[in-house]
N, C-alpha and C positions, 0 to 999 in steps of 0.2 A: 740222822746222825747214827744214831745207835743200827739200822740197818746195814749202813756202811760199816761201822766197828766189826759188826758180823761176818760182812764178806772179805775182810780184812785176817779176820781167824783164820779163817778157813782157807784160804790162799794160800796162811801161813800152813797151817796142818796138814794141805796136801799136799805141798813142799818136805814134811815134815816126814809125812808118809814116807814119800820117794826115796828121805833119806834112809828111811827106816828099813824099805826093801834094798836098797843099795849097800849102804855100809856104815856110819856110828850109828849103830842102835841105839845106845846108852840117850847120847845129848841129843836125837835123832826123838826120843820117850819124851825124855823131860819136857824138851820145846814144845812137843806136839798136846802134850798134858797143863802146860801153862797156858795154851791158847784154848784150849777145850774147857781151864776151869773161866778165862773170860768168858770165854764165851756165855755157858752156865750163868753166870753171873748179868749177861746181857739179853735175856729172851723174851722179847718184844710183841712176839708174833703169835696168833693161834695156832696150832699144832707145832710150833717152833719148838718146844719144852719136850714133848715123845720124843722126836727126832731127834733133839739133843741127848736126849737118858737113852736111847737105843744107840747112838753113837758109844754117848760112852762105856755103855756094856759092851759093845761089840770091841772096843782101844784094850778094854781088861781083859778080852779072849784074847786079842792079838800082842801082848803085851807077855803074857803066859804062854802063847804058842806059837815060836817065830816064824814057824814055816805054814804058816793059815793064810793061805792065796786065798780062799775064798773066802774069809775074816775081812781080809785086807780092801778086796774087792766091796763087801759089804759098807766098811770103815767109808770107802771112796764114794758110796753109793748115797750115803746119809747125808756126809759132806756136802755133795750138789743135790740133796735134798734141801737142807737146809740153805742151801746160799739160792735156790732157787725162787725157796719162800720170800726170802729175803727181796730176793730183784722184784719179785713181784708185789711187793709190800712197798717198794719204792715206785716200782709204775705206778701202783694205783694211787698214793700220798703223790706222784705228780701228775699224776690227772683231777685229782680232786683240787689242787692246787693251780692248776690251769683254769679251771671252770670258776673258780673265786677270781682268779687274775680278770678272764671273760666280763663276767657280774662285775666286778669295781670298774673294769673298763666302760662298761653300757651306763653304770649310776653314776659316773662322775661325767661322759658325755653328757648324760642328758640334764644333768644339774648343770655343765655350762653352757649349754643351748640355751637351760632356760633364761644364768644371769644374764647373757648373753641379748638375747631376745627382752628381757625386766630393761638391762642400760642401754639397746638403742630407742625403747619405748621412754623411759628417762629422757634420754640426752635431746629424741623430736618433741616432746612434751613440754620440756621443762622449759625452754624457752619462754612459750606462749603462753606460759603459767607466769611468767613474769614481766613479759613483754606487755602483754594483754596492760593489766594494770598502769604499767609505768603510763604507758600510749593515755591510756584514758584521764592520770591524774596529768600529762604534760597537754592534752588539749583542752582539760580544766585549767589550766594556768595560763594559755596564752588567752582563753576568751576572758579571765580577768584581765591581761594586759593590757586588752584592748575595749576594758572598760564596762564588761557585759557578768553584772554581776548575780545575774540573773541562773548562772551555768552551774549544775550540781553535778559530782561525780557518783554514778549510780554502781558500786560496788556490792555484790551479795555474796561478800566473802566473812569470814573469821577468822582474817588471821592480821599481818601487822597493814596489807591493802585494805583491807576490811576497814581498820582503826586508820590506817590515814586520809580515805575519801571523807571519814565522819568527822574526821577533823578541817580537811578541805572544804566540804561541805556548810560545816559551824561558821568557819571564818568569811565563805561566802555568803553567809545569810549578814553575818556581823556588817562586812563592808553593804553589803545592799541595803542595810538598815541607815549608815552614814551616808 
């Protein structure tokens, strides 16, 4: 932003110039001296701050000596001095800014590759993490229906299948005992 404000001045002061060698000197000063103390006031850049203080000694030669073509020329010369720095300060803040863009674009690919590749391994897995169980406690239940109470459900889990085969299990040892 402040890069931009800069080149923004300076548009304005060699507009201002122009008018300076053409005709109102007077508001043609002032203008060109309100944007040169923003400016001042805006310098962002390394060597931006010479190039400004040599500008502005070179406005107070030309300001004293109307007819200093070669002031003038100087004035003009600092001007896209500085607004050069400037552009250049903005290329390289949007190339460093691209290359971030790049980088988040690769780290967030590849974080969703991975949940990506995490929930199809989920959604084939989980099934059979739950099917498994059900299958084995519903073929414990039909061979007690059919009277064989003999049939234990063999679960080597820790969790709530774990706790219901031991409970399955318990109740088949119970009924086997009656």
């Amino acid at each position: 932003k402040d890069n931009y404000e800069t080149l923004s001045y300076c548009r304005h002061m060699l507009q201002d110039l122009d008018q300076l060698e053409g005709g109102n000197r007077i508001t043609a000063i002032h203008s060109f001296d309100s944007y040169l103390l923003l400016q001042e006031k805006n310098i962002t850049e390394p060597g931006e701050k010479q190039l400004t203080d040599d500008l502005r000694a070179h406005f107070q030669h030309l300001q004293t000596d109307a007819a200093a073509d070669s002031v003038a020329a100087l004035v003009r010369n600092e001007i896209g001095a500085v607004m050069q720095l400037n552009l250049d300060a903005i290329s390289q803040k949007n190339q460093v800014a691209q290359d971030g863009a790049q980088q988040a674009k690769f780290i967030i690919g590849s974080i969703a590759g991975i949940c990506i590749l995490l929930g199809f391994t989920f959604l084939f897995s989980f099934p059979g993490l739950v099917a498994g169980p059900v299958a084995k406690l519903s073929e414990g239940i039909r061979a007690m229906a059919a009277r064989n109470y003999k049939q234990r459900v063999h679960l080597n889990r820790n969790d709530e299948f774990g706790e219901l085969a031991d409970s399955f299990n318990t109740m088949a040892e119970k009924l086997d005992e009656y």
